[in-house]
Residue, then its C-alpha position, 0 to 999 in steps of 0.5 A: x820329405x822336406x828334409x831328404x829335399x834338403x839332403x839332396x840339395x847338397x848332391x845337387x850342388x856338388x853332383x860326383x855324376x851328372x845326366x844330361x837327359x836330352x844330350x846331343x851333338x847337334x847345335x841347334x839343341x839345347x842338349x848340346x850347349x848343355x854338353x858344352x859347358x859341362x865337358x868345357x868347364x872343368x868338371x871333374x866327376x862322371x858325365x853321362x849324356x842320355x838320347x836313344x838315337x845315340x851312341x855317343x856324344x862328344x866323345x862320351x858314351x851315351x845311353x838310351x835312358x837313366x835306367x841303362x846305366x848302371x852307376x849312381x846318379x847325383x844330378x840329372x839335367x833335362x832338356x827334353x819338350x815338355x811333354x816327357x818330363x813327368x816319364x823322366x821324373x818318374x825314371x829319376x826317382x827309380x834310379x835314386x837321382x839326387x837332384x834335377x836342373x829342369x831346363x824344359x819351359x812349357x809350364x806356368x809362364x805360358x797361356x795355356x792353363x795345362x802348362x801351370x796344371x802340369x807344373x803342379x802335378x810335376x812339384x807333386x811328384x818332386x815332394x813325394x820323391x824327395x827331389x829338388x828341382x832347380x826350374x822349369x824354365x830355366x837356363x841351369x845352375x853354375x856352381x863355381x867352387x866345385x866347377x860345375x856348369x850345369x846350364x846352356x851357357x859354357x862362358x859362365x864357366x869364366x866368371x871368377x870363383x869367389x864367395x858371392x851366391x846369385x839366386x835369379x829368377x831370371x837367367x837374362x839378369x844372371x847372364x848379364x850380371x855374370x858378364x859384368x862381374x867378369x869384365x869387373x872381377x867380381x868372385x862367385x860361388x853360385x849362380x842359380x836361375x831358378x826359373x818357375x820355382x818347382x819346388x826350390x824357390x827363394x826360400x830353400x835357396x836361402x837355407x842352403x846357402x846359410x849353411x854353404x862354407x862356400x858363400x859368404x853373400x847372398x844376392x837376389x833378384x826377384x820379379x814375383x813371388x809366390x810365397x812371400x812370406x816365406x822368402x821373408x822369414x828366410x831372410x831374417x833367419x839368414x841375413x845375421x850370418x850372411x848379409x842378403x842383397x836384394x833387386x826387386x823388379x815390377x814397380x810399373x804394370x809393364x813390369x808386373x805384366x812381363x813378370x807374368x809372361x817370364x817366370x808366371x807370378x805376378x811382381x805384386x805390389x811394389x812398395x809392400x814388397x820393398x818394405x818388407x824387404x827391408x824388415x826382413x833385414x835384406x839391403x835392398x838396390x835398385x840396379x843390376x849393378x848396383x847389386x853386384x857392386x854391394x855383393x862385391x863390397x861385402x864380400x870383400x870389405x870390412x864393415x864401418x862401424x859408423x858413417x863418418x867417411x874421408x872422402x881423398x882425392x887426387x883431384x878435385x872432380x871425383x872427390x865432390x862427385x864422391x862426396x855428393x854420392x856419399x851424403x845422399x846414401x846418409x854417410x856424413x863427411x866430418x872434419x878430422x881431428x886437430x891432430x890429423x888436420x894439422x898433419x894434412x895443413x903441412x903435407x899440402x900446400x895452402x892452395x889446396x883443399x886440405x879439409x874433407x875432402x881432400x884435394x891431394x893433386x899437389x902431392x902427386x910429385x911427393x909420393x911420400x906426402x900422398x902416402x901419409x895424407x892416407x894414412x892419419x885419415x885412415x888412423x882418425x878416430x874421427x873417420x870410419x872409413x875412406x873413399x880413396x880416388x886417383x885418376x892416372x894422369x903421367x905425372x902420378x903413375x907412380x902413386x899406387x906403387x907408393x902407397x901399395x904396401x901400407x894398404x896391404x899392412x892396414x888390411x881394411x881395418x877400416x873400410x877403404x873403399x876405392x876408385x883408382x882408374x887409368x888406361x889399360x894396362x897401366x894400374x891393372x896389376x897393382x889395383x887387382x894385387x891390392x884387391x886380391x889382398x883384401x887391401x881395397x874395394x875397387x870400383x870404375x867410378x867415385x859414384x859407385x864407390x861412395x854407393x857401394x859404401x852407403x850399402x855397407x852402412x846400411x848393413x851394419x845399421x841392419x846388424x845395430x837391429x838385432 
């Protein structure tokens, strides 16, 4: 049955129907909120909410099961207590269901033996039909290409499309990095909580998005596993094609013990899980937002082919700081050619830093100088890419302006890794131009944008292994 499971995981993610099994009107149900951001969310195909105290539910008829309805289902969500799920499973293999969002805790993260026992029988059951599960204990999945928000939270129907997918096993991380990469601009694809991992873990998530067009990058967090071995052998299958990130949690007892509690597997031993990360070719980080700030930047940059970095700053603060970030993640800040220092020697004047890093504050008058400084640092065959920092300061507002049209001409032949920051309203427009022109890679502070370069590097020397 593997691979119908496989098969439907595709009517799961792009569902022309949806169940919502366990649907209702009332607030306090999670039927509702699940309600709520498939109606809200922009999804197109037919929803069909199921509850036999109900005729009809915001606005949608209902029925009273599956079964009474008589078109096709692609997907159906449960939401209902526990104890009726094996019933519902059985109902969805009856009615051809493709695939099911299970909601519903109750099962291998609580006490009671029963809740793992019946975990056990439920995945037997999924095998044998064929049907992949994303859960139990989940709070859904969002597939943001196809506009589906298939969870109990309608505001992840906000977070930007892009081609980032987020595979979590926990839906508290999933939230926070959705709200994050909101404030922040970063695209999705995906975001799926996988929860206690039926029969969907990490490792059918990464050979579904291997060969999803959608995601160009693959990022996970991870508290325990159960088959490790098999989410690494995935990894080294997948990251070749499409760089995998990965955040592994559960370094302290408190962390294995609550991984436990959360998703009932224990996090194991940290340092063999990190390294075996990292032999399988996946970028491991150590933050949520770190996380999102790689997936960003692979998914919108260029890869340098080396680690020598030009660190150009409008003033001297970020660039040290930048500069400082950048060595601790093994990138190397060389001196440039005679050609380009000579150029950069006349462009500045002798007060200031004319090496790398450059201090470009006293061009911030001559909007030509800044814009030439850039481009022979970018042009050094030295330089294998630029970190690039101006913080507004009235007297440089129009130094974005000035150098927008080069950037986009250069499209990122090298990485141009950035941190330009002002007040609200003032840069806004320009930096999300140049983002969406794939002209820059854009972060709130020269720490994360030298960061998020040192993991571009890391992924190239990943790719040197092959």
């Amino acid at each position: 049955m593997m691979n119908k499971k496989f098969e439907n995981m595709k009517r799961l993610f792009n569902p022309e129907s949806v169940a919502v099994i366990g649907a209702s009107d009332k607030f306090d149900k999670l039927g509702f909120h699940v309600m709520k951001s498939l109606t809200t969310g922009g999804y197109r195909g037919k929803i069909i909410p199921v509850n036999p105290s109900a005729k009809e539910i915001m606005g949608i008829k209902a029925y009273p099961s599956i079964s009474a309805y008589s078109g096709n289902i692609d997907l159906a969500i449960i939401a209902v207590p526990a104890k009726f799920v094996s019933q519902i499973f059985d109902e969805c293999h009856e009615k051809g269901v493709g695939g099911i969002v299970l909601i519903t805790a109750g099962f291998k993260e609580i006490e009671d033996p029963e809740g793992a026992k019946n975990q056990e029988l439920l995945k037997e059951k999924a095998e044998s039909y064929g049907i992949p599960v994303i859960g139990p204990n989940t709070f859904g999945m969002i597939n943001l290409t196809y506009d589906l928000n298939a969870s109990f939270t309608p505001e992840f129907s906000r977070t930007k499309k892009g081609n980032i997918a987020l595979v979590s096993q926990s839906g508290g991380m999933s939230h926070l990095l959705s709200f994050l990469s909101q404030r922040h601009d970063v695209g999705y694809s995906k975001i799926v909580g996988i929860g206690n991992r039926l029969n969907v873990d990490f490792y059918e998530m990464l050979m579904f998005l291997k060969d999803d067009p959608d995601t160009k990058v693959i990022a996970l967090y991870i508290e325990g596993i159960d088959n490790p071995v098999l989410m690494m052998k995935a990894i080294e299958q997948v990251h070749t094609q499409k760089p995998v990130i990965a955040y592994k949690t559960g370094s302290s007892k408190s962390g294995d013990l609550a991984s436990k509690s959360h998703t009932g597997s224990m996090a194991g031993r940290y340092e063999l899980y990190i390294g075996g990360l990292k032999q399988a070719g996946a970028i491991v980080v150590n933050s949520a937002e770190e996380l999102m700030d790689t997936a960003k930047a692979l998914a919108t940059s260029s890869i340098p082919n080396g680690n020598r970095v030009a660190v150009l700053s409008g003033q001297a603060g970020p660039g040290m700081a930048a500069s400082d970030t950048a060595e601790d993640m093994g990138l190397v800040l060389p001196p440039f050619t005679d050609k380009t220092q000579e150029r950069i020697n006349e462009l500045l004047p002798p007060m200031a830093i004319r090496i790398n890093p450059v201090d470009m504050g006293p061009a911030w008058y001559d909007a030509a100088a800044t814009r030439e400084i850039i481009d022979v640092a970018m042009r050094d065959e030295n330089i294998d890419a630029v970190i690039l920092l101006i913080m507004y300061a009235s007297a440089n507002i129009k130094a974005v302006e000035g150098i927008t049209d080069m950037l986009v001409e250069w499209k990122q032949k090298k990485p141009i890794i950035t941190c330009i920051s002002a007040p609200p309203g003032i840069w806004d427009k320009e930096v999300r131009f140049l983002e969406e022109n794939f002209a820059i890679t854009n972060y709130a502070s020269p720490e994360r944008a030298a960061k998020a370069l040192g993991n571009l590097w890391k992924y190239r020397k990943i790719l040197s292994r092959r």
